[in-house]
C-alpha positions in Angstrom: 167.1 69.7 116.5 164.7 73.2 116.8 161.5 72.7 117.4 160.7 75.1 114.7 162.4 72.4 112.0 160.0 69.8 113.4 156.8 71.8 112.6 157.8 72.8 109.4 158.5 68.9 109.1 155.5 67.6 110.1 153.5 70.4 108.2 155.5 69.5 105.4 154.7 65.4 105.8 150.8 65.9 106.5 150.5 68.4 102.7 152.5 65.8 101.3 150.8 62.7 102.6 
């Protein structure tokens, strides 16, 4: 996994939530 995919992730999961 890049790290890069795990920030956009979990920028992704705090807009949503």
């Amino acid at each position: 996994m890049n790290s890069h995919m795990v920030l956009m992730l979990a920028k992704v999961s705090a807009v949503e939530v």
